[in-house]
N, C-alpha and C positions, 0 to 999 in steps of 0.2 A: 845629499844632493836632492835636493827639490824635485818634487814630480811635474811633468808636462801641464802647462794649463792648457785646454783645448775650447775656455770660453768662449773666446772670437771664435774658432771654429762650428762652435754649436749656433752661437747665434746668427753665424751666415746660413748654414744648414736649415733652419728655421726661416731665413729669408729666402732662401730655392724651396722650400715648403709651401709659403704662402704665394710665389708667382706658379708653381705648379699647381696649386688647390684653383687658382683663378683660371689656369688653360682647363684643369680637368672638368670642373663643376662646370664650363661654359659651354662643353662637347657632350654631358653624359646626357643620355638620352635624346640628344638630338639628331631632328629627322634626317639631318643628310651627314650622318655620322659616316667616315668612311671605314670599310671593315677591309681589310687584306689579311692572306694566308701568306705565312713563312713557310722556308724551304722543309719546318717541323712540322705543319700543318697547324699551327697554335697561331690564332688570329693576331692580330697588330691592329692599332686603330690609327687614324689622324692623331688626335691626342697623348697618344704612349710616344710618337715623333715627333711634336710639337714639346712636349715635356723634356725630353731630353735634349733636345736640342736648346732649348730654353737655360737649360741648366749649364748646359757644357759652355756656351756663350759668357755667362755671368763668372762662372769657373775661371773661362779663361782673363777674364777681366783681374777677378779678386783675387785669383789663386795661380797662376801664369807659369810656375815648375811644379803644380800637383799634376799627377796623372789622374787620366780618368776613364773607369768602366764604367759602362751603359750595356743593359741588355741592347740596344738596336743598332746602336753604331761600335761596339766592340773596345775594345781600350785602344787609351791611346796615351803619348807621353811617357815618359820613363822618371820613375823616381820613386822614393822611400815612403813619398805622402802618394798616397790612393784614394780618390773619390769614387764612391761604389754605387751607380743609382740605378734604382729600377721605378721609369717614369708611370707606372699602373701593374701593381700586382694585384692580378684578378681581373686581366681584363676579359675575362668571359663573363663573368657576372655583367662587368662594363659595358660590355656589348649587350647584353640583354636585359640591364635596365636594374638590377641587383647592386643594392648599395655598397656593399662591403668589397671594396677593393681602394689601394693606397697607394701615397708614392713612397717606395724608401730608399732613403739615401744614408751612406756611411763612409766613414773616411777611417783608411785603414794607413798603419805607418807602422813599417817593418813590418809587415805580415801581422799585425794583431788590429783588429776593430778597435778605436776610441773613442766612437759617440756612433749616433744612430739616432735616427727621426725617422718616424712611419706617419706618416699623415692621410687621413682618411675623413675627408670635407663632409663627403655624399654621408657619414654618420655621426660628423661633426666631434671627432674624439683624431685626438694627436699625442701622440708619445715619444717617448725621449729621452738619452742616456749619453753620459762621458765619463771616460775612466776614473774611479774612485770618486764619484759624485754622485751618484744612487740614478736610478732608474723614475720616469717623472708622468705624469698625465694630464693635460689639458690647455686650456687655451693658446698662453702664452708660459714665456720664462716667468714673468712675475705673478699669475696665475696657473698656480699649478699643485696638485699633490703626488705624494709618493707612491709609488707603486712598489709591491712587498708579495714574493710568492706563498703560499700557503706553507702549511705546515702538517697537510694529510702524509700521512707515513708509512699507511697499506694500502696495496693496492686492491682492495676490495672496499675501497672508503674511496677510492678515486674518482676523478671524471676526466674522460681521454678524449682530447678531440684529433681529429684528420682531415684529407680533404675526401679521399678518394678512396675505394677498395680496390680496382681496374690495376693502379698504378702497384699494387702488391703483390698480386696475383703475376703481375708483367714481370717482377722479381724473383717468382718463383719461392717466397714469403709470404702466400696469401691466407693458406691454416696459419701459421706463426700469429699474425693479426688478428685473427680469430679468437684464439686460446686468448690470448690477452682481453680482446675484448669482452668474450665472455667472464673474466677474471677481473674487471675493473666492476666498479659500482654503477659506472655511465660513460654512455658514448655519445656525440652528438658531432656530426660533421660542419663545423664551423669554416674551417676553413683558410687556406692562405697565410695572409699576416694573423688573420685574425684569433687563432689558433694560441697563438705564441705572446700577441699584447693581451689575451684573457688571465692565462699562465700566469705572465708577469705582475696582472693582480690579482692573482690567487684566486678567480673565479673557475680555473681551470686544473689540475695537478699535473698534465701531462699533455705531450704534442706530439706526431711522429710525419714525415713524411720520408717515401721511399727513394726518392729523384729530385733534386733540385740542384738549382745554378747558384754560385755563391754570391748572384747580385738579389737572388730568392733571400736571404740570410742573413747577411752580414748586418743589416741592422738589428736584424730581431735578436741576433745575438748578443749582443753587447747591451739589449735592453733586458733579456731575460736574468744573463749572469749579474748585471746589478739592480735587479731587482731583488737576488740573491738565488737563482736558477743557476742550471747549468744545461749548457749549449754544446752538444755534439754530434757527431755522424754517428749512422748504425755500428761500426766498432769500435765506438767508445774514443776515439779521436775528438781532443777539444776544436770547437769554432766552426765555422762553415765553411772547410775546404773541404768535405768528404764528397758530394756528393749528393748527401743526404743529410736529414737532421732528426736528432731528437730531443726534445727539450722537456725538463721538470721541474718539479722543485729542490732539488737533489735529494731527497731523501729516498724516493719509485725511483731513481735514474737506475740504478743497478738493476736493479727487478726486475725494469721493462726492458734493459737491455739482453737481458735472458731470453727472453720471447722471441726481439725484432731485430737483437745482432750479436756476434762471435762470441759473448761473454760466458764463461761456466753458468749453465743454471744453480747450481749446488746439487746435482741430481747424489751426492752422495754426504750430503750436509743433512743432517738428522733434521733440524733444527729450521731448514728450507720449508716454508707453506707447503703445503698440498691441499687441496680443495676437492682430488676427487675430475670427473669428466668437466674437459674446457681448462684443466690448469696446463703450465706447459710439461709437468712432469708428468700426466697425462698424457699428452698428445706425443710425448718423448717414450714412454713405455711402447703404446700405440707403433711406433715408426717402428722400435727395435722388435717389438711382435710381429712383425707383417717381416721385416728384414732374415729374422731369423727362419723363420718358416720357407720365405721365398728360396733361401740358401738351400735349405735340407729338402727342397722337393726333390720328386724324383722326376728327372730331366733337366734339371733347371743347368743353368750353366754356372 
């Protein structure tokens, strides 16, 4: 049986990309930009409303039994085909004039991601992905190269990008992020999508955020695993329904899953790294030292 072709579906997704690129790039910086707080406290602009609404419109035109989620209007529609868009990821940069934020949009069928567009004008770079048709970068469909994740294989040769410390620490995961970082080779807060389409061309080896919404994801997903990445929540759960996400080139996914979720470190694997202060079986002796003690004080409960 023949696989899905999701051609037509990519190349509309690319057409909600370039009328989105044309609302966002004509709002960003501009002086009577309107800024509102949501009931999270996390800004909304004109523009992140103007986008999605731009898109669901056209949706409903070309695509009229796909469903569809939007961060600002919610889902709507019932059906197997899911359109996923987040019309400005990063609009805090957006608001204050910071290039790097995108729109992404993905369409998921049966609960699995099968293509994914992030488009990001203000940096003039676009990326792009459908099932079993590799992961892509730049202009157009007919302009375009592959994107391929690296092949570092320790985590002491890595570069780890995030957005935030605040959102770790809010976890109760903020040493966890630590040890690791001081355990990679480099760290550099890039940020958002941006994060994950580096990844995806092996400029980056690894990505983690502690909280997001699956309209945060769902594309970058499906761009990272075909670029040959893997995409999951902190425990180890594949795609972007966790929650949260971490992404690699799969070769660190295990490793960093030791630090920032459920997974065995090998704390009894010979053969597991150890580095010594800042690894995590450091900071895991560390916990049982202070653990043991606090037990055998005298008083303690």
């Amino acid at each position: 049986m023949a696989a899905p072709d999701y051609t037509d579906d990519l190349r509309l997704a690319h057409l909600l990309a370039d009328d989105a690129d044309s609302l966002t790039q004509a709002r960003f910086r501009a002086i009577d930009l309107h800024v509102m707080s949501k009931p999270d406290l996390t800004p909304v602009t004109d523009a992140d409303q103007a986008v999605e609404a731009s898109i669901r419109r056209t949706l409903s035109k070309a695509r009229s039994r796909d469903a569809v989620t939007g961060e600002e209007q919610g889902t709507s529609g019932h059906s197997q085909r899911r359109w996923i868009v987040d019309p400005i990821d990063g609009t805090k940069n957006f608001v204050r004039g910071v290039p790097v934020w995108a729109t992404l949009i993905s369409l998921v069928v049966d609960d699995e991601v099968v293509l994914g567009v992030v488009s990001a004008p203000a940096l003039q770079r676009r990326w792009w992905a459908s099932t079993g048709q590799g992961a892509w970068t730049g202009k157009s469909l007919m302009k375009a190269t592959p994107c391929r994740v690296s092949d570092v294989r320790r985590l002491e040769d890595a570069s780890f990008s995030y957005s935030s410390i605040s959102g770790w620490e809010d976890r109760g995961i903020g040493e966890d992020l630590l040890a690791l970082m001081r355990r990679v080779w480099r760290t550099r807060a890039y940020g958002d999508f941006w994060s994950y389409m580096l990844l995806a061309e092996g400029a980056v080896d690894l990505a983690a955020e502690p909280e997001l919404e699956v309209y945060d994801m769902a594309a970058l997903d499906v761009i990272v695993r075909e670029a040959g990445g893997r995409f999951t929540s902190l425990d180890g759960r594949d795609g972007p329904w966790g929650g949260n996400a971490l992404a690699s080139n799969g070769h660190l996914h295990e490793a960093a899953l030791s630090f920032l979720g459920s997974m065995d470190g090998g704390d009894d694997d010979p053969d597991w790294p150890r580095t010594g202060p800042g690894s995590v079986s450091d900071l895991r002796s560390r916990r049982r030292s202070t653990d043991e003690t606090s037990d055998g004080a005298p008083g303690s409960e």
